[in-house]
C-alpha positions as CSV (number, residue, x, y, z in Angstrom):
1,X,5.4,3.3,-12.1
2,X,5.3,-0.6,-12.9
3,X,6.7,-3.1,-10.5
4,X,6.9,-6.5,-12.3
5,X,3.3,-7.1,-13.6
6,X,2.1,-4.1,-11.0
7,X,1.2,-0.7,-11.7
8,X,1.5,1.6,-8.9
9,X,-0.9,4.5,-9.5
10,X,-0.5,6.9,-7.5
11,X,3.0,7.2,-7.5
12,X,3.0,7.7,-3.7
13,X,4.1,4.7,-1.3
14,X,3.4,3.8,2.4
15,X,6.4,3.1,3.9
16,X,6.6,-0.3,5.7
17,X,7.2,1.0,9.7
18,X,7.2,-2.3,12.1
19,X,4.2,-1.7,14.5
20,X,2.6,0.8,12.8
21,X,1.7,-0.4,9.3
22,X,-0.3,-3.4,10.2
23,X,-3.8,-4.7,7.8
24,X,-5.4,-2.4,9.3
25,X,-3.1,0.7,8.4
26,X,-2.6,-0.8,5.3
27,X,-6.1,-0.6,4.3
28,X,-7.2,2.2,5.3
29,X,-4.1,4.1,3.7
30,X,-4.7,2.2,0.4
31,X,-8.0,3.4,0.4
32,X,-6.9,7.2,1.2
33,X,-5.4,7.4,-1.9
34,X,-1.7,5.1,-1.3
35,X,-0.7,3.5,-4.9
36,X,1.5,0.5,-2.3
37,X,1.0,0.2,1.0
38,X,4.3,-2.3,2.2
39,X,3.8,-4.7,5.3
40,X,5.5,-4.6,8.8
41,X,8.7,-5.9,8.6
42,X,8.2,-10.2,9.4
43,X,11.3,-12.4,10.2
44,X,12.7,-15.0,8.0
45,X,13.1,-17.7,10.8
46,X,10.5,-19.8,10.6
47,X,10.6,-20.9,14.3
48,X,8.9,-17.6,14.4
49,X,6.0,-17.8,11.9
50,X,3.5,-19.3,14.2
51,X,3.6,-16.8,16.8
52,X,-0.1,-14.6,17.1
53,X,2.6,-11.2,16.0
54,X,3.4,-13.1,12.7
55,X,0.6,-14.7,12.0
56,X,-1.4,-11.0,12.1
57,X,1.7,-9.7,10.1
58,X,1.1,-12.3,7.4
59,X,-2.7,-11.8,7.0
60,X,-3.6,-10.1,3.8
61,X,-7.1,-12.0,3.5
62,X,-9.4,-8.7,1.9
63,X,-6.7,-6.7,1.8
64,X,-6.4,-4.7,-2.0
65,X,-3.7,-5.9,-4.3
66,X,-0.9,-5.4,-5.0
67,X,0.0,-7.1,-1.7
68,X,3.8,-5.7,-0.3
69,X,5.3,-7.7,2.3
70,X,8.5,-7.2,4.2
71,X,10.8,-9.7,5.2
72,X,13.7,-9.4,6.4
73,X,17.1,-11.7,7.6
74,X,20.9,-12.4,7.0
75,X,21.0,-15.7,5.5
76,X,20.7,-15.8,1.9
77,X,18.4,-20.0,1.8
78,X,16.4,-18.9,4.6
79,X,15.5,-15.3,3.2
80,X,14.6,-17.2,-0.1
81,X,12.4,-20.0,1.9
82,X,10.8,-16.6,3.9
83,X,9.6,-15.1,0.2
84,X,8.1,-18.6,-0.5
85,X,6.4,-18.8,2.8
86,X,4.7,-15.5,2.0
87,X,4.3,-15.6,-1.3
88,X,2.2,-18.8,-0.1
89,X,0.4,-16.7,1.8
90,X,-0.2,-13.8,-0.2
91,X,2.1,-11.8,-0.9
92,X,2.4,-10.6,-4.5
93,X,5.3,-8.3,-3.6
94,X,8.5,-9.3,-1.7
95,X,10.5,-6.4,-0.2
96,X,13.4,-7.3,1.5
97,X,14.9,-4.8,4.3
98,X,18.0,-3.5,3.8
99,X,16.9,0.0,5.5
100,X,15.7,-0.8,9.5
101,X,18.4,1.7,11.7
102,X,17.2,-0.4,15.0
103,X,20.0,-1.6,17.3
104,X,18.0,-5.3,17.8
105,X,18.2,-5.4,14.2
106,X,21.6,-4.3,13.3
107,X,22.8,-6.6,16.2
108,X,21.9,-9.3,14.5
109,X,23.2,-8.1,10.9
110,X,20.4,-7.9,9.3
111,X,18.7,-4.5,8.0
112,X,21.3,-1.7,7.6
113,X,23.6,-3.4,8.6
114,X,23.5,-5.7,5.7
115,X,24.9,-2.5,3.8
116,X,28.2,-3.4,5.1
117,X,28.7,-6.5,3.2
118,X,28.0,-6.2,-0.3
119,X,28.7,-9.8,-1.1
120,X,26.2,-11.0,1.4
121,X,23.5,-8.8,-0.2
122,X,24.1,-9.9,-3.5
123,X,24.2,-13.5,-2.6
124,X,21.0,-12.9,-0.5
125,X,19.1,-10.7,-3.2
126,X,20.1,-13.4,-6.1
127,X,19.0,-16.0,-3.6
128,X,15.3,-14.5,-3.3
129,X,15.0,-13.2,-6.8
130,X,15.1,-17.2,-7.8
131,X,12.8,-18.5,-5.4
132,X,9.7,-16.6,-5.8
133,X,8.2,-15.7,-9.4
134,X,6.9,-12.2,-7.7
135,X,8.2,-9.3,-8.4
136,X,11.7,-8.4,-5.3
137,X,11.9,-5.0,-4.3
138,X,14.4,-3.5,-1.7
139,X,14.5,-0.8,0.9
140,X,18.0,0.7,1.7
141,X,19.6,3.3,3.5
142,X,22.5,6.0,2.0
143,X,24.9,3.7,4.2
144,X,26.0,2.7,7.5
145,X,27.3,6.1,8.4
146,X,29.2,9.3,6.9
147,X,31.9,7.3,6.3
148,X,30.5,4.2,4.6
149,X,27.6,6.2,2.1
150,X,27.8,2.9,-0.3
151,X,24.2,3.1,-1.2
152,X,24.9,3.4,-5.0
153,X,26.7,0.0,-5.1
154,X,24.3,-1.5,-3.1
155,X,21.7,-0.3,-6.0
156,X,23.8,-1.3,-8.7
157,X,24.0,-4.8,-7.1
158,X,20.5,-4.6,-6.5
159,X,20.0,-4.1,-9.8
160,X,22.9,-6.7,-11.1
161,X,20.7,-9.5,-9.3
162,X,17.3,-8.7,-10.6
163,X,16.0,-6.3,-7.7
164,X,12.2,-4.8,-9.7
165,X,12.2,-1.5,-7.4
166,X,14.3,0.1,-4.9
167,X,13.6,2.5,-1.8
168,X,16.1,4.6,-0.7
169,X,15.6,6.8,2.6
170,X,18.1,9.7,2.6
171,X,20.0,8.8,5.8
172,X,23.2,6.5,7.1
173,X,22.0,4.1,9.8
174,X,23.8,6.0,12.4
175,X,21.7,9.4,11.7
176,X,18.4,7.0,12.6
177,X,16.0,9.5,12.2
178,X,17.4,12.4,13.4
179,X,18.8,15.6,11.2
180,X,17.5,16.0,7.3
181,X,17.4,13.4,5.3
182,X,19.4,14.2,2.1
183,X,18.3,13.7,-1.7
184,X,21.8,14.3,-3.8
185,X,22.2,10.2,-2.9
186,X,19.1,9.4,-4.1
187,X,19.1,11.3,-7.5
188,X,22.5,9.9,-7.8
189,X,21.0,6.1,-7.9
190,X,18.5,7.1,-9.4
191,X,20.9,8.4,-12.7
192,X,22.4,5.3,-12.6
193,X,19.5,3.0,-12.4
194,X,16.9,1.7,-15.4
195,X,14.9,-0.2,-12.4
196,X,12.2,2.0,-10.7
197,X,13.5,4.2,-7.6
198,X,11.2,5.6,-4.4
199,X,12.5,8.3,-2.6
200,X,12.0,8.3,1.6
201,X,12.9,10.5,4.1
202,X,11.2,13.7,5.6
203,X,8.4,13.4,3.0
204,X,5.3,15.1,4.6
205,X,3.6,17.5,2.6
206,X,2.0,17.2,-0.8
207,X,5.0,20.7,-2.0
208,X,7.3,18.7,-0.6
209,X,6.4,15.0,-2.5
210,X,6.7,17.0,-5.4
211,X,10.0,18.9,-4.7
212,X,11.7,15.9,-3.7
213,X,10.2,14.4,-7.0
214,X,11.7,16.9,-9.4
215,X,15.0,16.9,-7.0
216,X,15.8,13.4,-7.4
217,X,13.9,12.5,-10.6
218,X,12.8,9.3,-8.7
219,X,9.6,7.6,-10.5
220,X,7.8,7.9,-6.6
221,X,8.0,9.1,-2.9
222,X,7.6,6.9,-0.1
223,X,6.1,8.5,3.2
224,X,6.6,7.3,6.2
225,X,6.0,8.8,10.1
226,X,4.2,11.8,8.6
227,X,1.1,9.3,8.0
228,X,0.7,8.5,11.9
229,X,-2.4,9.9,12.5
230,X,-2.7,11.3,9.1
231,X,-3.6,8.9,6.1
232,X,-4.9,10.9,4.2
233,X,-1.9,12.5,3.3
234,X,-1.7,9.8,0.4
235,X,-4.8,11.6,-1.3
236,X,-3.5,14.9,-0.9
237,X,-0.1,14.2,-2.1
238,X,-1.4,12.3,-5.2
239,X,-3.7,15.5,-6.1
240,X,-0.8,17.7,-5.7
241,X,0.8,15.4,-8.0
242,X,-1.8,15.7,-10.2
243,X,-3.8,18.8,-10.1
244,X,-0.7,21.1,-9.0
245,X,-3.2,22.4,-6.3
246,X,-3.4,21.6,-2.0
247,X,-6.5,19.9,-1.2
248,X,-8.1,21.9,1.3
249,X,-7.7,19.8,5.0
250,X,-10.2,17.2,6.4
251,X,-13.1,18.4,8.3
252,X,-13.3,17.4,12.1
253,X,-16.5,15.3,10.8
254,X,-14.6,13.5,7.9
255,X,-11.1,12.8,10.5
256,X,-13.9,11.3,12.9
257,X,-15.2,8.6,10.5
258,X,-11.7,8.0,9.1
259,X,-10.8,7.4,13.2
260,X,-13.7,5.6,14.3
261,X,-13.7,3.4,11.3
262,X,-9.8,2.7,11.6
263,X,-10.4,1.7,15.4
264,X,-13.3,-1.3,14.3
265,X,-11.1,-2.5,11.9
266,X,-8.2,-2.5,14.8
267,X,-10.5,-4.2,17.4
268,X,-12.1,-6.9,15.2
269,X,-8.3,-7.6,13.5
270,X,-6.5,-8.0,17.2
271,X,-9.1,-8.8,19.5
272,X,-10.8,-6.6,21.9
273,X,-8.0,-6.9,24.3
274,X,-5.3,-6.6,21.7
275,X,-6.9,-3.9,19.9
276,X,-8.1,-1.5,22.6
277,X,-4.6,-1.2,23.8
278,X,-2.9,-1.2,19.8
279,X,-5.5,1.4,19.5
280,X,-3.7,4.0,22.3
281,X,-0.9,4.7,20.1
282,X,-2.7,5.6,16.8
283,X,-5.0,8.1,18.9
284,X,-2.1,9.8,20.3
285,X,-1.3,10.5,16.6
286,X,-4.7,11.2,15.3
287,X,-5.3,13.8,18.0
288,X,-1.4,14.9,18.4
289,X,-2.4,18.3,16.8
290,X,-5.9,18.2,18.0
291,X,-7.6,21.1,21.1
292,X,-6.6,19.4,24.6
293,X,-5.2,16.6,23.0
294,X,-3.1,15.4,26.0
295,X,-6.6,15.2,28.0
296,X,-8.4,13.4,25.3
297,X,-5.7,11.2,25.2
298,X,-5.3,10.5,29.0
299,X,-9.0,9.3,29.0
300,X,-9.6,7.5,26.1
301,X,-6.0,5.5,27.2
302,X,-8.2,4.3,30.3
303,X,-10.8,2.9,28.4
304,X,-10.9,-0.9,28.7
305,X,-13.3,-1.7,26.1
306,X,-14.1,-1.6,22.1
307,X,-17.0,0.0,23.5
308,X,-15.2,2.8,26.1
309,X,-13.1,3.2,23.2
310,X,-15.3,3.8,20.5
311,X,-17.7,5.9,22.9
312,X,-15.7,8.7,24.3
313,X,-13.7,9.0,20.7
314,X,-16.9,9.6,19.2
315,X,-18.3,11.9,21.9
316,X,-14.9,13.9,21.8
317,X,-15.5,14.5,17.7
318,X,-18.9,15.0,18.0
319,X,-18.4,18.0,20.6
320,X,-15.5,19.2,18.3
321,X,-17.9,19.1,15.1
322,X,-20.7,20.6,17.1
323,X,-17.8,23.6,17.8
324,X,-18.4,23.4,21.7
325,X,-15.6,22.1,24.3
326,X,-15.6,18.2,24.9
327,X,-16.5,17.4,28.2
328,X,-13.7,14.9,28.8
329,X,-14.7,12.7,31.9
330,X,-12.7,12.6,35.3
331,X,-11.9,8.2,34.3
332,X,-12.8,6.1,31.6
């Protein structure tokens, strides 16, 4: 799959989630085996930019190309200004959200929501694709709800205005996340389409990449939650892809250096502060389907320090490795 002057090899996407697929994610899924890893969601209104959250969302300084990043807004001159700003800064990508189901978003019109006025999106994807000389993808949803599925004349707009890729996760806004996503949508856009089209939605297993592949005849998947605490689902996925065979899972030792090199890369990126407590959530995920992983989690969540942290995460894997129980401290 090419985006603009991109290739995107594998054909297997990060999906951009907003506090979960920061540099640090980023990176380390890239390096699993992710052909695009897309940024956190950043605002379009520049009184915004300067905060310590955007500034960290609009590093990409080491990070491996091509560079994805998110934006996302309701007004077409200031969405265009946003791609500039980050193009500036980086960005060799531009994704614009179409796709976020979250009421603070919606509120304001902006991600799905923007579904609900096709005018707007076209005069906000036209306004974009002319400011940046970057490649303008777009992440959408089937539609607002049951009743409003209008995701293939969003595409064809999408397309009509220069749009290089679209996303398509295979539920309204109103389903959020809950139920099955659906793929009949997606194939349908995808039939109708010349422009490159990624399938999202329930993706989370290398069978099921490939199912939803030949289903839709989309030219990539996009996975989202089922990489919290797994990224290496990426490399798995793409060898499926590949190889028609399941890689066989990661040893205890191999998920501890994949853990304890994700949670240096979180400390030095945030802080020590910042990244100890950044660092709570992605352990619950690592060690979600892990022995006692609701007491590993309650003490390593008391540590204070990089250095707590890193210390009784290492100790907990290195009993689990050794194939004895982990003695889990009383506190931190």
């Amino acid at each position: 799959m090419r985006i603009g002057s991109h290739s995107i090899a594998p054909r297997v996407v990060l999906a951009p989630m907003a506090g979960v697929t920061d540099k640090p994610f980023r990176v380390l899924c890239k390096r699993l085996g992710a052909g695009l890893c897309v940024s956190e969601m950043t605002t379009s209104d520049p009184r915004f930019w300067s905060t310590a959250k955007s500034r960290h969302r609009m590093d990409h300084a080491g990070e491996p190309d091509p560079i994805s990043v998110q934006i996302a807004g309701t007004v077409p001159q200031v969405m265009a200004e946003a791609a500039r700003y980050n193009v500036g800064h980086g960005a060799q990508i531009v994704d614009i959200n179409m796709g976020c189901p979250a009421k603070k978003v919606c509120n304001a019109w902006a991600g799905s929501a923007l579904m609900r006025e096709p005018e707007l999106v076209a005069r906000i994807l036209e306004a974009v694709v002319a400011a940046v000389d970057v490649p303008v993808t777009l992440k959408i949803r089937t539609g607002w709800d049951h009743d409003q599925r209008n995701a293939p004349l969003i595409a064809r707009i999408a397309e009509q205005s220069g749009i290089a890729a679209l996303a398509v996760h295979g539920r309204t806004r109103d389903q959020q996340y809950a139920g099955s996503a659906e793929y009949d949508t997606i194939a349908a856009i995808k039939a109708q389409l010349s422009i490159p089209v990624i399938a999202n939605g329930d993706i989370d297993s290398p069978r099921k990449a490939a199912a939803v592949l030949a289903h839709t005849g989309c030219d990539a998947v996009m996975v989202g939650r089922a990489a919290q605490g797994r990224p290496w689902i990426f490399g798995e996925i793409a060898h499926f892809l590949e190889h028609g065979e399941e890689l066989p899972a990661p040893s205890l030792a191999q998920v501890r250096e994949i853990l304890l090199g994700h949670l240096e890369h979180l400390h030095a990126f945030y802080g020590e502060v910042s990244g100890v407590r950044i660092a709570r959530k992605h352990l619950g995920w690592y060690a979600k389907d892990r022995p006692e992983n609701a007491a590993f989690r309650a003490v390593v969540n008391r540590a204070e320090s990089a250095e707590q942290q890193l210390r009784l995460t290492r100790d907990y894997f290195d009993a689990l490795v050794a194939g004895v129980a982990p003695e889990l401290p009383a506190a931190a």
